[in-house]
VORO-326458 format. One record per residue (C-alpha): residue number from 1; x, y, z. Coordinates in steps of 0.2 Angstrom, whole numbers, plus 5000, padded with zeros to 4 digits. Layout:
VORO-326458
<NUM <X Y Z>>
...
//
This chain:
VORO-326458
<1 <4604 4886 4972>>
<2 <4594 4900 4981>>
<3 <4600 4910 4995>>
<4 <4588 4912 5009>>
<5 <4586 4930 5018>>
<6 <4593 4943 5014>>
<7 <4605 4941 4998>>
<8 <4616 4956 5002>>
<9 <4623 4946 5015>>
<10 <4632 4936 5003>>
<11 <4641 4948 4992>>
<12 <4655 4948 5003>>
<13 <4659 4929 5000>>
<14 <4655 4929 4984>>
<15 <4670 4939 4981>>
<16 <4683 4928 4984>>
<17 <4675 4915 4971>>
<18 <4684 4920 4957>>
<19 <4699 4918 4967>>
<20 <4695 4900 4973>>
<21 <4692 4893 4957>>
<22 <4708 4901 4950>>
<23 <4717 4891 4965>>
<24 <4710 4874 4962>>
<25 <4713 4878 4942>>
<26 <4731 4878 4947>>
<27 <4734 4865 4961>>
<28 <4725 4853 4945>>
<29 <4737 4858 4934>>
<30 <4750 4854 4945>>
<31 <4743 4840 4950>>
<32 <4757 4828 4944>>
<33 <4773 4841 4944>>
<34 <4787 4832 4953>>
<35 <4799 4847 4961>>
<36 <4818 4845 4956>>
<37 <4831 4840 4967>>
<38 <4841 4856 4968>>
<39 <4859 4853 4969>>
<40 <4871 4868 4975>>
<41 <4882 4869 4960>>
<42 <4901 4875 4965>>
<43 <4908 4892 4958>>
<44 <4923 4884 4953>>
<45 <4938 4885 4962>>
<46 <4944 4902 4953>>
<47 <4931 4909 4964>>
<48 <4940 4904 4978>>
<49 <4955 4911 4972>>
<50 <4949 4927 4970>>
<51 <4947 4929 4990>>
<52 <4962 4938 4992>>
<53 <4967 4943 5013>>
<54 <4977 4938 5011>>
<55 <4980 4932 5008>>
<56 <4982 4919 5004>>
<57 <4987 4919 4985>>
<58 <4992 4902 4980>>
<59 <4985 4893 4963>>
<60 <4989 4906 4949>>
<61 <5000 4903 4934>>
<62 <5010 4914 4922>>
<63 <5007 4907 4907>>
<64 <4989 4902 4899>>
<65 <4987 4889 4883>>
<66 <4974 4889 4870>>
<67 <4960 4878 4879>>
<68 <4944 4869 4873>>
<69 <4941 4856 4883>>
<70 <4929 4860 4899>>
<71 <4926 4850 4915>>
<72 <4912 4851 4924>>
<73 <4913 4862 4945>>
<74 <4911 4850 4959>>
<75 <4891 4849 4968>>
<76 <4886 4844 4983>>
<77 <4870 4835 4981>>
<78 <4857 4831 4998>>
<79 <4858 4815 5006>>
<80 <4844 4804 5013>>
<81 <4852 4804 5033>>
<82 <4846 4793 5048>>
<83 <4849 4807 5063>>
<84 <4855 4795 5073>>
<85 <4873 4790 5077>>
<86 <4881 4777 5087>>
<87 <4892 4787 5101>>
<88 <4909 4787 5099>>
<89 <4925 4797 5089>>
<90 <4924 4792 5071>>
<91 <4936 4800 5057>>
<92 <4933 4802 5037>>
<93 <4941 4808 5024>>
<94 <4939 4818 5007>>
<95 <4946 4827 4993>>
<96 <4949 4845 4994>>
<97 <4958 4858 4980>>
<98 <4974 4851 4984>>
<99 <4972 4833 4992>>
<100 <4966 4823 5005>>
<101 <4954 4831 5020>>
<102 <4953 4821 5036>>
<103 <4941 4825 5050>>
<104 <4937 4820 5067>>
<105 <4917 4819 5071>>
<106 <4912 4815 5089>>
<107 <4893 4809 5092>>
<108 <4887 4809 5110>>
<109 <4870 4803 5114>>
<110 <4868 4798 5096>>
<111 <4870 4818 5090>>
<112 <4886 4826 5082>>
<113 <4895 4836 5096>>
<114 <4909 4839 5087>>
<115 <4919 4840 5071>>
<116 <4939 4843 5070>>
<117 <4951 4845 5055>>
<118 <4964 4832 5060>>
<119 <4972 4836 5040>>
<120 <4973 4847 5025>>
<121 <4985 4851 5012>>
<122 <4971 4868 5006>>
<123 <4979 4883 5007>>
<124 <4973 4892 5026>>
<125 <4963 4905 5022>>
<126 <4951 4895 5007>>
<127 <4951 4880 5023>>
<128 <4947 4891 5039>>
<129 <4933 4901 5026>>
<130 <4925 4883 5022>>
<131 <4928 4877 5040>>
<132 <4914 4890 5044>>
<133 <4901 4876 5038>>
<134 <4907 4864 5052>>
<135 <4895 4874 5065>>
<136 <4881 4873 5053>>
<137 <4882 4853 5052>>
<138 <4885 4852 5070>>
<139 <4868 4865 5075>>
<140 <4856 4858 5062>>
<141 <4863 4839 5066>>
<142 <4867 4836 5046>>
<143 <4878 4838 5032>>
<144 <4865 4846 5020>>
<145 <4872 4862 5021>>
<146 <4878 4877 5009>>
<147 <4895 4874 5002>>
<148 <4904 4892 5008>>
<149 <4907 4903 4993>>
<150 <4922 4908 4987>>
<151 <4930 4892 4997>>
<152 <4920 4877 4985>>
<153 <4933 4865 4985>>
<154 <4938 4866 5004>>
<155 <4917 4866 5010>>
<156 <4915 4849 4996>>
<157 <4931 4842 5003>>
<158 <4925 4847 5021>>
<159 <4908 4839 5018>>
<160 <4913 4825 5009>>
<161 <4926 4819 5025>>
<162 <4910 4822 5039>>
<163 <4900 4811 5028>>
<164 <4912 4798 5026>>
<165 <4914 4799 5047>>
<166 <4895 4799 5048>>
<167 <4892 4783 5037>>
<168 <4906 4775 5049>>
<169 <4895 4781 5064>>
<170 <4879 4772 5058>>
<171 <4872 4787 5046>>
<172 <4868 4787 5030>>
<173 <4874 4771 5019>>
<174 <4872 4782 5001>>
<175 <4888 4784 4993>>
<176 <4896 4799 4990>>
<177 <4895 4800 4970>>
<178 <4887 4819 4975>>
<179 <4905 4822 4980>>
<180 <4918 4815 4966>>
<181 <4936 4818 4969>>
<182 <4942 4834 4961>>
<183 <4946 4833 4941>>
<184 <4934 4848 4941>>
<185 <4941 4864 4929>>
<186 <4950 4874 4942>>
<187 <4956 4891 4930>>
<188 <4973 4893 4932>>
<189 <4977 4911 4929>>
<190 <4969 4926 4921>>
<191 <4981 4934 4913>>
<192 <4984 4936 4896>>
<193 <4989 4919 4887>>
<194 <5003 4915 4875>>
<195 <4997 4900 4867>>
<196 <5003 4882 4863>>
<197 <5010 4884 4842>>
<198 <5006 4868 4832>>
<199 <5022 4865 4824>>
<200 <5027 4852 4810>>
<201 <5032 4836 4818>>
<202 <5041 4820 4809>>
<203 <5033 4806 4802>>
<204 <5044 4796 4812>>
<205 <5055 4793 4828>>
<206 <5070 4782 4833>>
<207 <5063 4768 4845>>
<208 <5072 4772 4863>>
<209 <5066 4779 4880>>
<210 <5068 4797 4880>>
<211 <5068 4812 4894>>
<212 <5062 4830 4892>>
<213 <5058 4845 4902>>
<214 <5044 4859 4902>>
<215 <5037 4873 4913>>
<216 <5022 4872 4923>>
<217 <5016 4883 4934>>
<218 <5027 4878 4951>>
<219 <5043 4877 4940>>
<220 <5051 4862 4930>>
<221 <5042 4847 4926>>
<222 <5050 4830 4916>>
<223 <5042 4817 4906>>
<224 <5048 4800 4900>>
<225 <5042 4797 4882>>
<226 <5043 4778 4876>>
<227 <5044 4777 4857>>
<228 <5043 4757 4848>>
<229 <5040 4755 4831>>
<230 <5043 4772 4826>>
<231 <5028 4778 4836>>
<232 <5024 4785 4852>>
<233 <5020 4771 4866>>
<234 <5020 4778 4882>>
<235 <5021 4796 4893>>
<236 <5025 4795 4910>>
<237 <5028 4811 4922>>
<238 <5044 4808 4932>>
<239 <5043 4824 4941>>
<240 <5033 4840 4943>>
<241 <5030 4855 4958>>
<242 <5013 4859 4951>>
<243 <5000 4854 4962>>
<244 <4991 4836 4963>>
<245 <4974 4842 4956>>
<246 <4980 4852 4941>>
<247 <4994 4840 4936>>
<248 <4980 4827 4937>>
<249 <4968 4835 4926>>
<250 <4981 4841 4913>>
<251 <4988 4822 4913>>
<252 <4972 4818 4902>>
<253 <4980 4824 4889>>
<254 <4997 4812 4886>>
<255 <4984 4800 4880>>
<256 <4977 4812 4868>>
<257 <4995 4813 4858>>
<258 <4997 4795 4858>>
<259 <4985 4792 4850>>
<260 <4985 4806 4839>>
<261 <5003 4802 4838>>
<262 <5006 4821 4839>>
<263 <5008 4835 4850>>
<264 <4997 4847 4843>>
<265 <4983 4844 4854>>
<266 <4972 4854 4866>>
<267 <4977 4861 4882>>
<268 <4965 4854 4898>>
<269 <4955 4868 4902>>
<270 <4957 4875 4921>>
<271 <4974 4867 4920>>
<272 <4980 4877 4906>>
<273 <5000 4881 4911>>
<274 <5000 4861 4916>>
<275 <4996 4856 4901>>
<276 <5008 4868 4892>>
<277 <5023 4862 4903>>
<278 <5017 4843 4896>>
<279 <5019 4849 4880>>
<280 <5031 4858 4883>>
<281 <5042 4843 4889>>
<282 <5034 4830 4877>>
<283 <5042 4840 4862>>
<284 <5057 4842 4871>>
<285 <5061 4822 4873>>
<286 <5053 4820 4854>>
<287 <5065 4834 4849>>
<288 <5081 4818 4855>>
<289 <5068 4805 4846>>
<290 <5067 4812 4828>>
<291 <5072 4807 4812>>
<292 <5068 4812 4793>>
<293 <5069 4829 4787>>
<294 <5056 4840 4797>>
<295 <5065 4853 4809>>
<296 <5057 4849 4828>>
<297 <5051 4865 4838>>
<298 <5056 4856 4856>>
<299 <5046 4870 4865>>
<300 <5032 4882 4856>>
<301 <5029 4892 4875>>
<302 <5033 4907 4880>>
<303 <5054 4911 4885>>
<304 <5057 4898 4899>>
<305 <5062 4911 4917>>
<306 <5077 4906 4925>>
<307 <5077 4902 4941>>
<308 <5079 4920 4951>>
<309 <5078 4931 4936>>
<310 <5064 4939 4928>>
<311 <5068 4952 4914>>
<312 <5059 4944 4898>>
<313 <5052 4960 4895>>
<314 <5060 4975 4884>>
<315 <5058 4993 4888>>
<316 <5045 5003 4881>>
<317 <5052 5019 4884>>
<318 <5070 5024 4886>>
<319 <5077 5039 4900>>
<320 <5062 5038 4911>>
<321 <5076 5038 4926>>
<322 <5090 5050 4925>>
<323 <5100 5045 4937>>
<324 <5117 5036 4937>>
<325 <5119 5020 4927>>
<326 <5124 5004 4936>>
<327 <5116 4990 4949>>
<328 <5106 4996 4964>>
<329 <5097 4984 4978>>
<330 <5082 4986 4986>>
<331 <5069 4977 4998>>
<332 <5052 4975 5002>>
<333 <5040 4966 5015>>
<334 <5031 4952 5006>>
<335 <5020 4939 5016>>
<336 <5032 4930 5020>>
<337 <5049 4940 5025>>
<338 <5058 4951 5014>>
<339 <5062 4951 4995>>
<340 <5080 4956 4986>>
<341 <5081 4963 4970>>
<342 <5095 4971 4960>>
<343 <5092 4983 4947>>
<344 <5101 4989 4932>>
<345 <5102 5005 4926>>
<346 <5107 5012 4909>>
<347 <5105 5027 4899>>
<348 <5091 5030 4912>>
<349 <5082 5014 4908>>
<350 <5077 4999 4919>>
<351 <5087 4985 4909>>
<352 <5084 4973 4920>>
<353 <5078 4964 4937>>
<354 <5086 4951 4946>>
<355 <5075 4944 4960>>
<356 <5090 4940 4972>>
<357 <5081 4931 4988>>
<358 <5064 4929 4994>>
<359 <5055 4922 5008>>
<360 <5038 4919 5001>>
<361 <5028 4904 4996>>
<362 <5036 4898 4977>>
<363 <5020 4898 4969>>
<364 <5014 4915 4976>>
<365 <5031 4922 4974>>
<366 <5031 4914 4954>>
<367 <5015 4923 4949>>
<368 <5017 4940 4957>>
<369 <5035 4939 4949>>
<370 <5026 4941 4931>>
<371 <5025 4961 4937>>
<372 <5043 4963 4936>>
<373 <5040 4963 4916>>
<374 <5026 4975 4915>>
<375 <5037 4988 4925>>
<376 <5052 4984 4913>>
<377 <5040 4989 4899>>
<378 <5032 5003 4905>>
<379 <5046 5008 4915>>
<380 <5037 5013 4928>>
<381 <5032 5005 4946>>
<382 <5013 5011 4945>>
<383 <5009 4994 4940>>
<384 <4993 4983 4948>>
<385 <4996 4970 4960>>
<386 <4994 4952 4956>>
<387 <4977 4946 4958>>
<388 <4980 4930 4971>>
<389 <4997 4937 4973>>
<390 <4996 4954 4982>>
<391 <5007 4954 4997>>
<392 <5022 4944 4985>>
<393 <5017 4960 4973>>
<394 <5020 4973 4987>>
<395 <5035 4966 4992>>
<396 <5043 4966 4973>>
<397 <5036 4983 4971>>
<398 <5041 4990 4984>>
<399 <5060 4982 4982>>
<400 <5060 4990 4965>>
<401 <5057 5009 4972>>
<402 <5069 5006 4984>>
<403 <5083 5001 4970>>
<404 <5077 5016 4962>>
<405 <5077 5028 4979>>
<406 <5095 5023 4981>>
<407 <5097 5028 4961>>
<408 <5089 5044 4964>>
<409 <5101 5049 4978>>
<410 <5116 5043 4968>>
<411 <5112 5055 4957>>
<412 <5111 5070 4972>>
<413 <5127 5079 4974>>
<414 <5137 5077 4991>>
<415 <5134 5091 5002>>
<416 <5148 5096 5012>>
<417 <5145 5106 5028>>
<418 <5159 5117 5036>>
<419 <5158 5119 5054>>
<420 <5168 5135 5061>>
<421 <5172 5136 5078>>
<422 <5181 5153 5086>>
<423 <5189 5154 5103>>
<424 <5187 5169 5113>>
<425 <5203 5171 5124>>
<426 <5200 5180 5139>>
<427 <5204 5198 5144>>
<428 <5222 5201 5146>>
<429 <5227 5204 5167>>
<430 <5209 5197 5173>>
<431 <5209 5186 5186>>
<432 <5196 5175 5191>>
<433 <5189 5178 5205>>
<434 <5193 5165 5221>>
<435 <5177 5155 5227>>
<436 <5171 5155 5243>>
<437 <5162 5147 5256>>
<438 <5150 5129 5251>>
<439 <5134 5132 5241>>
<440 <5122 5118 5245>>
<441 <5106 5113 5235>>
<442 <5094 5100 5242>>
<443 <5081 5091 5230>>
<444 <5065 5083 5236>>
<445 <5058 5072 5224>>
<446 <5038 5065 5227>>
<447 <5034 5048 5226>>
<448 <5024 5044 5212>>
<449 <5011 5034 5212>>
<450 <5009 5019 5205>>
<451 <4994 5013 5194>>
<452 <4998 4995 5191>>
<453 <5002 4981 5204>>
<454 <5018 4970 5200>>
<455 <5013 4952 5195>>
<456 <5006 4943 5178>>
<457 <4990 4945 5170>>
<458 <4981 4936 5157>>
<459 <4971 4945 5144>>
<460 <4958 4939 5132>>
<461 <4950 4949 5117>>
<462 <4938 4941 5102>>
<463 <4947 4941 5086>>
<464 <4934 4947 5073>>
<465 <4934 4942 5055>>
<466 <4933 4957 5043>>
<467 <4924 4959 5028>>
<468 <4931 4947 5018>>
<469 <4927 4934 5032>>
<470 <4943 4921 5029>>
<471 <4940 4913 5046>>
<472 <4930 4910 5062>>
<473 <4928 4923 5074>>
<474 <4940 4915 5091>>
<475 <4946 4921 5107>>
<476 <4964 4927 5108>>
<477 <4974 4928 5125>>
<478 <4990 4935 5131>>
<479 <5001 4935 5147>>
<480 <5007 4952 5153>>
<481 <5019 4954 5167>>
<482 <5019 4969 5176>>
<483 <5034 4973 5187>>
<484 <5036 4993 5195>>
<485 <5024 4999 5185>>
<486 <5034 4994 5168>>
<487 <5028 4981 5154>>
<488 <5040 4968 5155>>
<489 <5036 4956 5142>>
<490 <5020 4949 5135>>
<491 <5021 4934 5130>>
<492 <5009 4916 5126>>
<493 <5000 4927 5112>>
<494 <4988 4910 5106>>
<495 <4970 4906 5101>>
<496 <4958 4896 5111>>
<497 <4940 4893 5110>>
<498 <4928 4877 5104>>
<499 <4929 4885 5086>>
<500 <4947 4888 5085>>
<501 <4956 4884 5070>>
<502 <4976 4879 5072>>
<503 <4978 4888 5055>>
<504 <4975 4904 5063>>
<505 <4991 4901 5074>>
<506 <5003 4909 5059>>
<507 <4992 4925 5060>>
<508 <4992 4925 5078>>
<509 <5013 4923 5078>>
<510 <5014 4936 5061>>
<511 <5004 4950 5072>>
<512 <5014 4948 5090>>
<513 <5031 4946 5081>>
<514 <5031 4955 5064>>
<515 <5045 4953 5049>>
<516 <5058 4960 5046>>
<517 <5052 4976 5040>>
<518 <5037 4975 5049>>
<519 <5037 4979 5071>>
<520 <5026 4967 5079>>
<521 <5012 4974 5090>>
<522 <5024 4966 5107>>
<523 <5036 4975 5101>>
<524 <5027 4990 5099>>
<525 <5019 4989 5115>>
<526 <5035 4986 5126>>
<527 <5041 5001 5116>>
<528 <5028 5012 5120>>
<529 <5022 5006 5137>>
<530 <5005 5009 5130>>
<531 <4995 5002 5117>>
<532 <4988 5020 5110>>
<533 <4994 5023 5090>>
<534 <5000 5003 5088>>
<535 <5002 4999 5070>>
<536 <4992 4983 5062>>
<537 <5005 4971 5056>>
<538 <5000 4969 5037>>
<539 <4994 4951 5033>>
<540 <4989 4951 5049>>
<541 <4977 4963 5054>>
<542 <4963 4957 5062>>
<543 <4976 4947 5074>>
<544 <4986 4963 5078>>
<545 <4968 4970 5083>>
<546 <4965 4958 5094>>
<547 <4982 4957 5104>>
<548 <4983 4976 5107>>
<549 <4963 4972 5115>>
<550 <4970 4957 5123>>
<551 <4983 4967 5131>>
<552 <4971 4983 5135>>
<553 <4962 4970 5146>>
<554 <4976 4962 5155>>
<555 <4979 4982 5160>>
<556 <4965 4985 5166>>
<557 <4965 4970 5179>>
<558 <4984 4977 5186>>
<559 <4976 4992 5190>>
<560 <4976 4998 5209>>
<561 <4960 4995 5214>>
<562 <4953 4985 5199>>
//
């Protein structure tokens, strides 16, 4: 090749040569790569128990078995979709963490216009944080979207339902095998584990239908254990409080001791106390079942908790509290209401710690309850909260100092104040001297002027998600009535907007009317005939925010001249 005129010319393109060929080198290599099909692989749903606002707090258990067994976390995986819809309301359903999710899709001129959560049986806060992926299916006009972290479960339950309404609507006809029902590992607790003891079983049992119980997580289960020809036939599960998804999973394992014909066997992984209560119960009926010479162990877990008492610990220290012996009660604010405990003193030692009420949620309340041992042991209340279990933590803590307040001032001595009074008597031979004539004072008082006028106002504010972003930013509204400058009431404290979630409405009334150790914002307000220095309800902050806003803008419509 020869370069015509002047060469120099050409330097400058000849500069980017090397670079070209290194770039066709490449795309040749490549030339039969295939790219994967990504899929967004779930965090597991112990993830989205670590979201804690609150609140929220409920799958955690208190006891953890020896595991081996894995199952895989739930994907979403993308579908071929068609874009277009036939108009009309369809509904679907799927599978969430704790059951069945069934949604509302509304297509209009062939395009998703809307999507409502009709049902759910997640717990609030892990739901309202997935339902965040609603608006994103409704903007981009699919359900290829990113499953919300921290909330897997809900978002493949959630995506799961819109897909099965889209396929009813004319969308896509590929199954949902990217979305299986949930027998996913869900970890069950992180706390330390007592494990599931093998134990010397007989070589036989008397044929017969037997009964035993166990504990799983949400408190007694039963089993029904078939024994025919000396060997184990049939387990069935009678009862149990442990939720669907874990029960389910750990289940997988009755089939495992039949036909190992033993009940040394492995615990499900991510269903771990489950399993241990099934164990727990099978042994227990086998215990009724067993013949020959071999001493049954009916239950190799940890000490079965009553129901209201929790003191399986003992003291690691004696004295720590020198104060009276006997039994002192104390309360504290959980999320819920109020939790009662009774506590016993001797020798200056907490003995013990009887959990007398509570209003919380069972399965919350039962894992924050496992504190109650570490402040036995350590005698001492500076103790960490629960992980999934914080408010239902507080509340016991807080209970605890208050037993041991009222121990404290037992121990106080009265004090016992004298009052003196002395009487002057007057001079002997005075006399008081006669008054005379009508002294007259008159009192002019100005009119003050008002800032508000009389009537009832409604006020709106934007309820702002914090950092831990539980839920979808709404409008909240109130009514306040105004009558001679006075709050009178505030009242219709609700929700509203085209992204409003009825789950929310708990927050909403927790925030306007408080609990019973807690003053509701209302309250507060009416109090205070202001809205300056209002307190944040706990559990409930963002909502209490938004009401004192809420208020401050009804306030400024009632005033003169507004």
């Amino acid at each position: 090749m020869k370069f015509r005129g002047n060469p120099k010319k050409y330097l400058p393109a000849l500069g980017f040569l090397p670079t070209a060929v290194l770039a066709v080198c490449i795309a040749v290599s490549l030339g039969d790569y295939t790219a994967p099909v990504l899929s967004l692989d779930a965090v597991g749903e112990s993830a989205e128990k670590s979201t804690e606002t609150s609140t929220t707090e409920k799958r955690r258990e208190r006891k953890t078995a020896a595991v081996t067994t894995k199952a895989p976390a739930p994907a979403v995986e993308k579908l071929s979709e068609s874009g277009t819809y036939k108009d009309g309301t369809y509904t679907g359903t799927g599978t969430g963490f704790s059951g069945t999710i069934t949604v509302q899709v509304v297509i209009e001129d062939g395009k998703i216009k809307d999507i409502t959560i009709l049902s759910a049986t997640d717990d609030s806060p892990y739901l309202q944080n997935a339902s965040a992926l609603l608006k994103q299916i409704v903007a981009l006009q699919s359900t290829n979207v990113d499953i919300v972290s921290g909330a897997t479960y809900s978002s493949v339950g959630l995506i799961s339902a819109v897909r099965d309404a889209l396929q009813k609507a004319g969308g896509s006809s590929a199954s949902d095998s990217a979305l299986p029902t949930l027998a996913a590992a869900k970890s069950q607790s992180n706390e330390e584990p007592p494990t599931v003891e093998t134990v010397e079983e007989p070589a036989a049992y008397r044929d017969g239908v037997y009964t035993g119980t166990g504990t799983g997580f949400g408190g007694e289960m039963t089993v029904q254990v078939t024994v025919s020809g000396g060997r184990i036939t049939d387990i069935q599960i009678l009862s149990s409080k442990d939720d669907s998804p874990y029960l389910q999973n750990a289940s997988a394992l009755l089939q495992n001791i039949i036909a190992a014909q033993s009940t040394n066997v492995d615990a499900v992984s991510g269903a771990t106390f489950s399993s241990a209560g099934l164990i727990e119960a099978v042994r227990n009926a086998l215990a009724n079942a067993a013949t020959g010479s071999a001493e049954t162990t009916p239950a190799a877990v940890t000490e079965k908790k009553s129901e209201q008492t929790t003191a399986p610990a003992k003291p690691g220290k004696k004295g720590a509290f020198p104060y009276p012996d006997g039994v002192y009660t104390g309360s504290g604010e959980g999320y819920g209401g109020i939790t009662k405990i009774e506590l016993t003193l001797k020798d200056g030692t907490i003995e013990k710690i009887h959990v007398v009420s509570n209003e919380d949620d069972e399965s919350f309340f039962k894992r924050a309850e496992t504190l109650i041992s570490l402040v036995i042991q350590r005698q001492s209340t500076d103790v960490d909260v629960v992980s999934g279990a914080t408010f239902s933590s507080e509340g016991i803590l807080e209970a605890i100092n208050e037993a041991l307040d009222a121990a404290k001032n037992a121990a106080q001595p009265a004090v016992t104040t004298t009052t003196t009074v002395t009487t002057i008597a007057p001079p002997e031979n005075t006399t008081a001297a006669p008054v005379t004539g009508t002294t007259s004072t008159e009192t002019t008082t100005e009119p003050i002027e008002k800032i508000y006028d009389d009537g009832t106002y409604v006020g709106t504010a934007d309820c702002y998600p914090d950092e831990d972003e539980d839920f979808v930013e709404y409008v909240l509204s109130v009514k306040v009535k105004i009558e001679n400058d006075q709050i009178v009431s505030i009242s219709d404290a609700s929700g509203a907007g085209d992204s409003y979630d009825k789950l929310n409405d708990r927050y909403i009334s927790r925030a306007a009317k408080g609990t019973g150790k807690i003053t509701g914002t209302i309250a507060q307000i009416l109090e205070k005939q202001h809205t300056d220095g209002i307190d944040a309800v706990s559990g409930a902050t963002c909502s209490s925010d938004a009401i004192v806003r809420a208020v401050d803008d009804a306030l400024a419509q009632a005033r003169k001249g507004a």
